[in-house]
C-alpha positions as MATLAB code, in Angstrom:
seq = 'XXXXXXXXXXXXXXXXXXXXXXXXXXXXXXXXXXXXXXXXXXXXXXXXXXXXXXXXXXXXXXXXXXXXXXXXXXXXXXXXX';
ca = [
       0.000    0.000    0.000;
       1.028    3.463   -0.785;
       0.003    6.868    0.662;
       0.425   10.484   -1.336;
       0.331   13.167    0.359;
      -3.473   13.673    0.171;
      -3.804   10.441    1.788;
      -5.017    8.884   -1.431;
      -4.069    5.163   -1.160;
      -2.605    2.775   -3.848;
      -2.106   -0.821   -3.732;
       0.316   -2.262   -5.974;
       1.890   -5.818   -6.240;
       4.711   -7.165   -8.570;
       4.956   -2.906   -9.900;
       1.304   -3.326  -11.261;
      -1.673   -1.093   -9.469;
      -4.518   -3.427   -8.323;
      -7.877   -1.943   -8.322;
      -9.726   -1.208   -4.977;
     -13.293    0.359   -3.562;
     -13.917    1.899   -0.341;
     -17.243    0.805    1.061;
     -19.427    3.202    2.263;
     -19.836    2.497    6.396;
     -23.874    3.758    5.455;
     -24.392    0.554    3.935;
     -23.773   -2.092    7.521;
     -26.467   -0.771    9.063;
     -28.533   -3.162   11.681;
     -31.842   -2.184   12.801;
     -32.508   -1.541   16.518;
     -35.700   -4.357   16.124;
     -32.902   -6.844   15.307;
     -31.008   -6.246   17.854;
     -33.994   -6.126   19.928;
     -34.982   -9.694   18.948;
     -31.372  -10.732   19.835;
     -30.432  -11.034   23.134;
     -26.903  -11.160   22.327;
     -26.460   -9.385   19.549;
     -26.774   -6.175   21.867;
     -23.838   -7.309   24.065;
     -22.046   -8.402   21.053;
     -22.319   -4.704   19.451;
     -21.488   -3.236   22.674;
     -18.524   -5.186   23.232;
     -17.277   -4.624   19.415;
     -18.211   -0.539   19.790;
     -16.058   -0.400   23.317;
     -13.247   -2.219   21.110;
     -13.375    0.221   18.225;
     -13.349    3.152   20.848;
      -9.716    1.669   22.362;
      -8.640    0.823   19.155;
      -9.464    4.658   17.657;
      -7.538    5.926   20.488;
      -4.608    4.016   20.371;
      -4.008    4.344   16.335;
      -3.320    7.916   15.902;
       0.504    7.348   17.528;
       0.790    3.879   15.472;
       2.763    4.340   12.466;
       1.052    2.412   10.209;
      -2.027    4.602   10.301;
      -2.386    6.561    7.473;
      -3.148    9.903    7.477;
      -6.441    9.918    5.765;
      -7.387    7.292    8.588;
      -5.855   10.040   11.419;
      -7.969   12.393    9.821;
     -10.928   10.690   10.419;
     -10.638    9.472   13.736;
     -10.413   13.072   14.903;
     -13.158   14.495   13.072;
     -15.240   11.472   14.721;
     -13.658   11.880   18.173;
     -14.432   15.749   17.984;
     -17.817   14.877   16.855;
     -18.522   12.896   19.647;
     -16.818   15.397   22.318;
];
């Protein structure tokens, strides 16, 4: 993987470019009626969510985290501030 300064990323292998699509977080949506229905599907998201939140803290000092990703986790933890 390669990062420009925009934070535009490239993936190459063997020198050729391979093609690659962001997916748009707005389409994993779960309905609050399934997780209703599931007992532990609740815990489950709640214990994946508190995961995420350590993990977003802990990645803007890790190296491999590229700066579009650094950008991103601050605009969400100043949204949720």
């Amino acid at each position: 993987m390669h990062e420009d300064e925009t934070g535009r990323l490239t993936i190459r292998h063997n020198g050729r470019v391979i093609w690659h699509r962001a997916h748009a977080k707005d389409e994993a949506r779960i309905s609050q009626g399934a997780i209703v229905e599931n007992k532990r599907l609740g815990a489950a998201l709640g214990w994946i969510a508190e995961g995420q939140r350590v993990r977003d803290a802990e990645n803007p000092a890790n190296p491999r985290t590229t700066l579009r990703t650094k950008a991103l986790i601050r605009a969400a933890a100043d949204q949720t501030a």
